[in-house]
TORLOKE-579465 format. One record per residue (C-alpha): residue number from 1; residue in three letters; x, y, z. Coordinates in steps of 0.5 Angstrom, whole numbers, plus 500, padded with zeros to 3 digits. Example, Ala and Ser with C-alpha at 12.3 -4.5 7.8 and 13.67 -1.06 7.14 Angstrom:
BEGIN
     i    aa    px    py    pz
     1   ALA   525   491   516
     2   SER   527   498   514
***
This chain:
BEGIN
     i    aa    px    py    pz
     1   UNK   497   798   227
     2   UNK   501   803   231
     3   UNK   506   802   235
     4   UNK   508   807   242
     5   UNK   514   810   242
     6   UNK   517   811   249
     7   UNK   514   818   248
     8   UNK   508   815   249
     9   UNK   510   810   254
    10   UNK   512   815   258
    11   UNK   506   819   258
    12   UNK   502   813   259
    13   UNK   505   811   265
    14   UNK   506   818   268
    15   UNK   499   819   268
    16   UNK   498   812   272
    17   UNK   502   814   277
    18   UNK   499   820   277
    19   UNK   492   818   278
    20   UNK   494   813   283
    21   UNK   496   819   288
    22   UNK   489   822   287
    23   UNK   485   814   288
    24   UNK   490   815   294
    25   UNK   488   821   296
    26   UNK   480   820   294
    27   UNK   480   814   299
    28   UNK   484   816   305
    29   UNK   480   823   306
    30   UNK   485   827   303
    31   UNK   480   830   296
    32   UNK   473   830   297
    33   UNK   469   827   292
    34   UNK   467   834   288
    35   UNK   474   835   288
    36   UNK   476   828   286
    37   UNK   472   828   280
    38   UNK   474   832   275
    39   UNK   481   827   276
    40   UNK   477   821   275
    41   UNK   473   823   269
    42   UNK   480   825   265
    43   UNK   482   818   266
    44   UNK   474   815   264
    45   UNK   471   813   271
    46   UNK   464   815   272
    47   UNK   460   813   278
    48   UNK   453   811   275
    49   UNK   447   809   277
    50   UNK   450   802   281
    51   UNK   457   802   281
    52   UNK   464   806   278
    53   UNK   464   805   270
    54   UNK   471   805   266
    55   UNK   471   807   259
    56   UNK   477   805   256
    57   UNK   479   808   249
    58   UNK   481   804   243
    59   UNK   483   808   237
    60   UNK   479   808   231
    61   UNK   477   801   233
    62   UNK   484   798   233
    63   UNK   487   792   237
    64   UNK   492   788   238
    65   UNK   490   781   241
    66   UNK   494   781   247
    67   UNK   490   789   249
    68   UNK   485   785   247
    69   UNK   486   779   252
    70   UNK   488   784   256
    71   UNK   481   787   256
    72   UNK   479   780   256
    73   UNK   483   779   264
    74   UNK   481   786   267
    75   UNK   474   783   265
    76   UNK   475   777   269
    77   UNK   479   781   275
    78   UNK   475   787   276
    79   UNK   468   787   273
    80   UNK   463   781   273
    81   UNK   467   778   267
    82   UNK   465   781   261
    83   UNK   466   789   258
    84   UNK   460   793   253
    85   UNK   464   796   247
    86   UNK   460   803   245
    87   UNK   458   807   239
    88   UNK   465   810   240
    89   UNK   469   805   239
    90   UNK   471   804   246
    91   UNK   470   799   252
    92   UNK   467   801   258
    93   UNK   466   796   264
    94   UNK   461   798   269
    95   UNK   462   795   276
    96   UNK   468   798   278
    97   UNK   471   798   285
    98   UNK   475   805   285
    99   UNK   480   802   290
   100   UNK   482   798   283
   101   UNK   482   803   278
   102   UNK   489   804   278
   103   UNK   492   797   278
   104   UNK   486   797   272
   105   UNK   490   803   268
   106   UNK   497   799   271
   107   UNK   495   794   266
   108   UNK   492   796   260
   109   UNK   500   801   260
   110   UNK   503   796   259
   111   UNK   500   793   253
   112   UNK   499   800   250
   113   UNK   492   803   253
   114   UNK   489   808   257
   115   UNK   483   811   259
   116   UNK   485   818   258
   117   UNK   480   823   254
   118   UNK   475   818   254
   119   UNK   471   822   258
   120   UNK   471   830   260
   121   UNK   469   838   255
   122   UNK   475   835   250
   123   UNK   477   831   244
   124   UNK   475   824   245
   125   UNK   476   818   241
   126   UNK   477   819   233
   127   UNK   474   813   229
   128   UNK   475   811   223
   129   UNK   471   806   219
   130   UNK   472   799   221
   131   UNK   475   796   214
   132   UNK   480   802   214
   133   UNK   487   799   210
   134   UNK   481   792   207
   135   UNK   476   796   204
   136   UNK   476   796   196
   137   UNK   472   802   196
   138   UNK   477   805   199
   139   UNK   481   812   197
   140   UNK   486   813   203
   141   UNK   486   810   209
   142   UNK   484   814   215
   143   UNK   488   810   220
   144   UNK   495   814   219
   145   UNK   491   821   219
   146   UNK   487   819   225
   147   UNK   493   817   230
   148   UNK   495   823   227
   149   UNK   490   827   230
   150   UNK   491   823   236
   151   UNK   497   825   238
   152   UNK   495   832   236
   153   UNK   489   833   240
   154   UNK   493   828   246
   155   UNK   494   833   252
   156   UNK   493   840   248
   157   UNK   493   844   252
   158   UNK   488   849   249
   159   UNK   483   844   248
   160   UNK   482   841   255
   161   UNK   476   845   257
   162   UNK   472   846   250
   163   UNK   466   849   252
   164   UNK   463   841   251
   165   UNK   466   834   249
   166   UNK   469   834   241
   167   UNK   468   828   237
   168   UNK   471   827   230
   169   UNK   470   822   225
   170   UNK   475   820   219
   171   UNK   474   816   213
   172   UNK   477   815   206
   173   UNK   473   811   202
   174   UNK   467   811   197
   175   UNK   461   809   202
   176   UNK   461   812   209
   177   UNK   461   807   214
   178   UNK   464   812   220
   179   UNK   458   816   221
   180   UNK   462   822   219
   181   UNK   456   827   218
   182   UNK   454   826   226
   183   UNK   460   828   229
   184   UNK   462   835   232
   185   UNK   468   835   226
   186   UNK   468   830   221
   187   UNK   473   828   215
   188   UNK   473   826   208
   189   UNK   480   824   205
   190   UNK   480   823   198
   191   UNK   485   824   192
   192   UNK   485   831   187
   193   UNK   486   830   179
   194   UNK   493   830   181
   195   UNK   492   824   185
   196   UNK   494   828   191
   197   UNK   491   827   197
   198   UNK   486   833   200
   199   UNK   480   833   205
   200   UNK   474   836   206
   201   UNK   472   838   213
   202   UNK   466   837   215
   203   UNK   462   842   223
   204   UNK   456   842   227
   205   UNK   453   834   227
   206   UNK   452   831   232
   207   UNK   446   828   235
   208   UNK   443   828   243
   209   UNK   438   834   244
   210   UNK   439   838   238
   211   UNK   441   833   233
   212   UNK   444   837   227
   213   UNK   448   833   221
   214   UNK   454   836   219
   215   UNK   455   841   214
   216   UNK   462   841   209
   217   UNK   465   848   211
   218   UNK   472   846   206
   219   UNK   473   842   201
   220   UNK   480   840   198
   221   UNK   484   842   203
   222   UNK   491   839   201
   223   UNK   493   834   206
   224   UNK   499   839   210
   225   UNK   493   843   212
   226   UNK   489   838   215
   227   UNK   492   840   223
   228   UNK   492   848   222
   229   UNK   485   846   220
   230   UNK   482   844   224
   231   UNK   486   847   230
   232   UNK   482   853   227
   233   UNK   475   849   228
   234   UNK   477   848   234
   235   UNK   479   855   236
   236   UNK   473   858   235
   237   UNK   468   853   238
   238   UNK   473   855   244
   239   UNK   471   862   243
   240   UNK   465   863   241
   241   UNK   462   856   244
   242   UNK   456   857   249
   243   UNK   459   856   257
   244   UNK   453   858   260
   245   UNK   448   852   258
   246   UNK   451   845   258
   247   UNK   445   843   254
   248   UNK   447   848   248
   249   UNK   455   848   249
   250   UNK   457   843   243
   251   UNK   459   845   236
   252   UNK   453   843   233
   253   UNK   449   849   236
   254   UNK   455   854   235
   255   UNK   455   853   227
   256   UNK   447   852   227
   257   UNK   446   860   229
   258   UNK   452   862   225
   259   UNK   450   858   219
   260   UNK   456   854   216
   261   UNK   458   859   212
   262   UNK   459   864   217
   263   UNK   462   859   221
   264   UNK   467   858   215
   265   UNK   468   864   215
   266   UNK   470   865   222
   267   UNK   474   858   221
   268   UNK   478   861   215
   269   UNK   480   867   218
   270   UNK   483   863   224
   271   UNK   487   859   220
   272   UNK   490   865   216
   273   UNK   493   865   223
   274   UNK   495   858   224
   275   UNK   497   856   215
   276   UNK   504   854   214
   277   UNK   505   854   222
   278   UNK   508   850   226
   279   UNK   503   844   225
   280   UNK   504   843   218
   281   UNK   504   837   216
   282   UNK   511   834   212
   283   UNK   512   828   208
   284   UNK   517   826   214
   285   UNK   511   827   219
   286   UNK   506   822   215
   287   UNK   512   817   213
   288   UNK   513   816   220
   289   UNK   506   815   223
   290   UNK   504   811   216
   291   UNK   510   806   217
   292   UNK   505   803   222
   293   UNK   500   802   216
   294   UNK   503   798   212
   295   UNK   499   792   209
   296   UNK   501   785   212
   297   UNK   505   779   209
   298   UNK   498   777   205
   299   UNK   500   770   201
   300   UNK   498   770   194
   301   UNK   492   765   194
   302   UNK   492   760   188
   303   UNK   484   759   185
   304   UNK   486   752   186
   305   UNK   483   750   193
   306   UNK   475   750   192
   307   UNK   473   747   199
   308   UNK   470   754   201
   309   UNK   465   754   194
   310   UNK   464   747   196
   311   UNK   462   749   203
   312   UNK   457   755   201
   313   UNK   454   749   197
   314   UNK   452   744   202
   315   UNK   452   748   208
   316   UNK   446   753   208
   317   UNK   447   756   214
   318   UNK   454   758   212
   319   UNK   453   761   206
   320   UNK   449   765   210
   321   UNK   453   767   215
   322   UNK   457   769   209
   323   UNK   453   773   206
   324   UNK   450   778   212
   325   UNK   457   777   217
   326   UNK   463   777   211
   327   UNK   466   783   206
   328   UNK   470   783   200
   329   UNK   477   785   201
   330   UNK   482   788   196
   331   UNK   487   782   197
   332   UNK   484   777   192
   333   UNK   483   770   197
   334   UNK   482   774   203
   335   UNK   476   777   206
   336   UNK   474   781   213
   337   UNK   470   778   218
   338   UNK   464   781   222
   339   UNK   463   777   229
   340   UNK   457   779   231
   341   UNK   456   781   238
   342   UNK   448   781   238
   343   UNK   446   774   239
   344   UNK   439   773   243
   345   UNK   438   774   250
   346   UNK   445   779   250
   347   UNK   446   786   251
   348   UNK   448   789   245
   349   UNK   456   790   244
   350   UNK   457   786   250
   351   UNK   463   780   250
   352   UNK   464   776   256
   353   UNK   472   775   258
   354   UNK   472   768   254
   355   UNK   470   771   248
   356   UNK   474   776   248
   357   UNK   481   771   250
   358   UNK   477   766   243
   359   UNK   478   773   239
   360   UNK   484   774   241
   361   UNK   487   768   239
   362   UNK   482   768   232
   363   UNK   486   773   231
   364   UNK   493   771   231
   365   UNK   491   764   228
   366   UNK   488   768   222
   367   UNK   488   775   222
   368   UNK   495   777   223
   369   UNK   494   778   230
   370   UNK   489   784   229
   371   UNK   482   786   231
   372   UNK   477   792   230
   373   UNK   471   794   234
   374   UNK   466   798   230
   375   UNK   461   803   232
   376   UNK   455   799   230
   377   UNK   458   794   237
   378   UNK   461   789   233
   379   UNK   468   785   233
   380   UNK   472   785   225
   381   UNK   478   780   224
   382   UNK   479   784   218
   383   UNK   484   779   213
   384   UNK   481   772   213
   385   UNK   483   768   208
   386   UNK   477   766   204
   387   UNK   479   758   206
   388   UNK   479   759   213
   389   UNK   473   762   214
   390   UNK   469   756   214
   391   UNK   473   754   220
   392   UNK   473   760   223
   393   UNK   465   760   223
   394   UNK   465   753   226
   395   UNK   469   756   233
   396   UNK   465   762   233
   397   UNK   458   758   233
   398   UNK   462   755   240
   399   UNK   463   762   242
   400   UNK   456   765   240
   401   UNK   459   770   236
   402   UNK   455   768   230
   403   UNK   449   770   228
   404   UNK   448   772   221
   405   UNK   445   778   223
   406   UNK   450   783   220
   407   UNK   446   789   218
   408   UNK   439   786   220
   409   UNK   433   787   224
   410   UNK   436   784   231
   411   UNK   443   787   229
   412   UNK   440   793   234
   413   UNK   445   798   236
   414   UNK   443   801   244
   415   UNK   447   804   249
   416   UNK   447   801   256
   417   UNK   440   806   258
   418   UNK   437   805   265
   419   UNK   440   798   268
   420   UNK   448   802   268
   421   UNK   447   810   266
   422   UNK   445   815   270
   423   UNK   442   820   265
   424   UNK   438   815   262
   425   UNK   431   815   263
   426   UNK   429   808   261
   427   UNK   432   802   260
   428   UNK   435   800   253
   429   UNK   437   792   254
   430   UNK   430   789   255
   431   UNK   427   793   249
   432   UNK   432   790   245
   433   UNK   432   784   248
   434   UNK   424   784   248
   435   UNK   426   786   240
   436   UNK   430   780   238
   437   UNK   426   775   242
   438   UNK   420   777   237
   439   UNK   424   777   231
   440   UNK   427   770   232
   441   UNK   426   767   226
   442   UNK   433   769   223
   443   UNK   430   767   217
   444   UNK   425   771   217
   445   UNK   429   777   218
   446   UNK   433   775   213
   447   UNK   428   776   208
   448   UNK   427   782   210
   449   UNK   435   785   208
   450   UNK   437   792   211
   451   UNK   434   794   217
   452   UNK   437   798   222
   453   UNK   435   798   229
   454   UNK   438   804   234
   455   UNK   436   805   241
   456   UNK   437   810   247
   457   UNK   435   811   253
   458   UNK   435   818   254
   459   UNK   436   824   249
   460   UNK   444   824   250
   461   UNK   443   818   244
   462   UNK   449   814   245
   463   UNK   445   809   241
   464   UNK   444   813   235
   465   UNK   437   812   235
   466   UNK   436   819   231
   467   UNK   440   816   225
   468   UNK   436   808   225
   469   UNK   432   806   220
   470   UNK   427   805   226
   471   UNK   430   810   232
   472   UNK   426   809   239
   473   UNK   428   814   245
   474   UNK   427   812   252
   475   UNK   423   819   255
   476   UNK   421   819   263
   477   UNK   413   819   264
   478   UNK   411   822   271
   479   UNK   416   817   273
   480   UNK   415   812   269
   481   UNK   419   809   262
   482   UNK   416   810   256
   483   UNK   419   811   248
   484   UNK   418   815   242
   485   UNK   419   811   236
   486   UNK   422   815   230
   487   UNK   422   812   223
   488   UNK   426   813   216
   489   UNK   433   815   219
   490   UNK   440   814   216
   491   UNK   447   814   217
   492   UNK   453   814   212
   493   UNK   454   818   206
   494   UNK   446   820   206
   495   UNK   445   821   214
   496   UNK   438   825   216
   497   UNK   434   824   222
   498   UNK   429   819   223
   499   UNK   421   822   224
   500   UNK   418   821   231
   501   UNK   412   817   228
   502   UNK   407   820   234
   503   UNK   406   818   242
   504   UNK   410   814   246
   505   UNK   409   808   249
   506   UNK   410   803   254
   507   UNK   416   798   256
   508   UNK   411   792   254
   509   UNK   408   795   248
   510   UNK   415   796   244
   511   UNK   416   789   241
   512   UNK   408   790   238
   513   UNK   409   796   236
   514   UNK   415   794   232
   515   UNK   411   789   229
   516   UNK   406   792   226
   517   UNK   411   797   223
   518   UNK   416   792   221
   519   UNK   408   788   218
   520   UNK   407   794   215
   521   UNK   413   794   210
   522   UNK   412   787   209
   523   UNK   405   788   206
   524   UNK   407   794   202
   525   UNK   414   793   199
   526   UNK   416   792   192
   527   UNK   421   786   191
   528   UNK   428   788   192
   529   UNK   427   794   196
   530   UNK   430   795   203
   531   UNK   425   799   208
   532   UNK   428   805   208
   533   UNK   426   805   201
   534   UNK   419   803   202
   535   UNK   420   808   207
   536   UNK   422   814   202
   537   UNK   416   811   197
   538   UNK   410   811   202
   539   UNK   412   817   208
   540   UNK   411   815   214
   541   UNK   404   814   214
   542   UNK   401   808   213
   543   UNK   406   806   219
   544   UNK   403   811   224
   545   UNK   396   809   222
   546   UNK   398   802   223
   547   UNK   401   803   229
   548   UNK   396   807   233
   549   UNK   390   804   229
   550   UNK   387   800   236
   551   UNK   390   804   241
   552   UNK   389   811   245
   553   UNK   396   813   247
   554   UNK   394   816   255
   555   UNK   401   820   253
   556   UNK   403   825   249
***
């Protein structure tokens, strides 16, 4: 993975040193809060309901295991022992005393981490898929072009005050798994006949009040272009975006009331500026930052070794671990591990400091030192022999880092909602664990197969509720909490949003609600097929029916 040069490093450390001026400042009286503020949140420190709350990037869900036991130690020394990851790839701690922040920042510098635009109107964190350089199905690996783009969006200076924050998503392979089509710029790399690398340039999705799925506004750009291109996107969202409305600022609703084709024809005529520039990209320019890509030192496995068959026959519930939490790996012997961060009673995308210390030394003993974060809120060891991963499911049993859920019902995705955030109108966790407590019976989730649950805690959908199977909105009630539940979204190759299936419901209606439409797809289905099926062959329907049948909702 990518390693800092002292260009970086310095960059890094200077901004520490700034920012701990500015703490400096802020605390002895010098800056008032509405002038602190913008500071702050150029280095991922927002003050939420209770307390501060840091968020930490972590570039296309890459890490090292001395970042991650750094992670780990900033956990234990400035929080209350754990850390959430997001759906954006980072970590955020969320009880933060702002006199600490800078010696926080002083740490992570030091093992080649930030908070820098995790926050603010700019380009955010750029993710990619979570088996980027493993996957079979893999095309190109994003990573090289993404920390590309890192480094080029990295303190732009013409894109420091977009009208809105700006998120961009890359993937290489043949199925999405980067969420590509719900980002205000998406990515899709592939190869011509030529074997050539090119991308197709994806504008306008994005979730939140006015959920939009992204619109390809350019196919087979040869890779040279994929800078000036984008520049070129951006350049016009920062001129025509919307200043005087927040709430119609991003991309999504600048593309929407052009329409793609006249927003690519705006983009097009922009890049004529921009085309054979200074950004273009050289094979020298991709050598440089692809030397940090390079496959590991993978062994060549002989078939000899048959224990790891020997366990998926004795042992049922290993087999099953395998089956949800372990994917194929293009390196014959070698696997790629999903820890799951979603056992019961715990707040989806949390690792306690101990966990994150287990991880890291899970990754040196098994997986080059190396681990992903995806944006479903879980932890990837990416290249474990198929021969250690019964050893590595018995040690992550010890650290309840394996429920075999991967995928299913109880794999809930939610944003910290109402307990932390102050734009969240509800609380996600105690849906969440109210959900998983119902469905206990891992058997029967199992057999229910792929089901996704998203849950956020205000319009903002940090928890991506539009794009789940089964999607549930908190919504503020005359002061009260209550959720809209929507049914038959999807993320990947072919997102759409879900459905609101009707009125919304109270905290203590949820786990019943989500039975009967969980019921519901038990008693229609077919063999074999998935609820998103089921869901596509029967419409919403017989859902609704059955989740309103003895109730009259008191709100609309």
């Amino acid at each position: 993975m990518y390693q800092y040069d002292q260009y970086d490093q310095t960059i890094v450390d200077e901004r520490v040193a700034q920012y701990s001026d500015q703490v400096r400042r802020r605390l002895s009286g010098e800056l008032s809060e509405e002038e602190f503020r913008p500071l702050r949140l150029q280095n991922g420190l927002y003050y939420q309901r209770h307390a501060y709350m840091h968020r930490i990037a972590i570039p296309y869900g890459n890490l090292r295991s001395d970042q991650l036991r750094m992670l780990g130690t900033i956990a234990r020394e400035h929080d209350r022992g754990y850390g959430h990851f997001s759906t954006r790839s980072n970590i955020q701690y969320n009880w933060i005393k702002l006199e600490e922040t800078p010696e926080i920042l002083r740490k992570l510098a030091s093992v080649q981490m930030h908070g820098i635009q995790t926050s603010g109107n700019c380009i955010r964190n750029i993710t990619a898929d979570q088996f980027a350089g493993v996957a079979p199905d893999e095309i190109v690996d994003p990573r090289p072009w993404a920390e590309i783009l890192r480094q080029w969006s990295t303190f732009h200076p013409e894109f420091a005050w977009l009208p809105r924050k700006f998120k961009i998503a890359v993937s290489g392979t043949k199925e999405d798994r980067a969420a590509v089509q719900i980002h205000d710029l998406g990515v899709y790399l592939d190869r011509n006949e030529k074997g050539e690398i090119v991308a197709s340039i994806l504008a306008g999705g994005g979730l939140g009040r006015t959920p939009i799925v992204g619109a390809i506004i350019r196919r087979d750009l040869p890779w040279q272009h994929l800078l000036t291109y984008c520049e070129a996107v951006l350049r016009v969202y920062n001129r025509y975006g919307r200043r005087d409305n927040m709430y119609k600022a991003r991309i999504k609703i600048l593309v929407k009331a052009l329409s793609p084709a006249k927003f690519a024809e705006q983009v097009e005529e922009e890049w004529q500026h921009l085309k054979d520039g200074p950004s273009t990209l050289t094979q020298e320019e991709v050598d440089r930052v692809s030397q940090y890509f390079v496959p590991p030192a993978y062994e060549k496995i002989a078939d000899t070794d048959t224990s790891y068959e020997k366990h998926l026959l004795e042992n049922r519930a290993f087999a099953r671990w395998v089956e949800r939490n372990v994917r194929p790996h293009r390196v014959p012997g070698y696997s790629s591990v999903t820890l799951s961060l979603k056992p019961r009673n715990i707040a989806p995308g949390d690792a306690t400091d101990a966990q994150m210390e287990a991880v890291a030394d899970w990754a040196d003993e098994y997986s080059f030192g190396q681990i992903r974060v995806s944006h479903e809120q879980n932890l990837i060891l990416a290249d474990v022999k198929k021969r250690d991963l019964f050893a590595l499911w018995e040690k992550a049993k010890a650290q309840g880092f394996a429920t075999a859920n991967i995928g299913l019902l109880t794999d809930i995705i939610a944003c910290p909602g109402g307990d932390f955030c102050s734009l969240a109108n509800a609380k996600s966790i105690p849906i969440a664990l109210a959900i998983q407590e119902r469905f206990d019976n891992l058997d029967f989730v199992y057999d229910l197969g792929d089901l996704s649950v998203n849950i956020s805690g205000c319009m903002n959908s940090c928890g991506h509720h539009h794009v789940g199977n089964i999607g549930i909105l908190g919504v503020d009630k005359d002061g009260s909490e209550w959720y809209q539940v929507s049914l038959g979204g999807e993320q990947g190759n072919g997102a759409r949003l879900g459905r609101v299936i009707g009125p919304s419901f109270s905290a203590e209606e949820m786990p019943d609600v989500i039975q009967k439409v969980v019921d519901t797809f038990v008693e229609l289905r077919i063999e074999g097929e998935r609820f998103i099926d089921t869901y596509d062959r029967l419409g919403i329907a017989p859902f609704k029916e059955r989740v309103y049948a003895s109730r009259q909702p008191a709100h609309a």
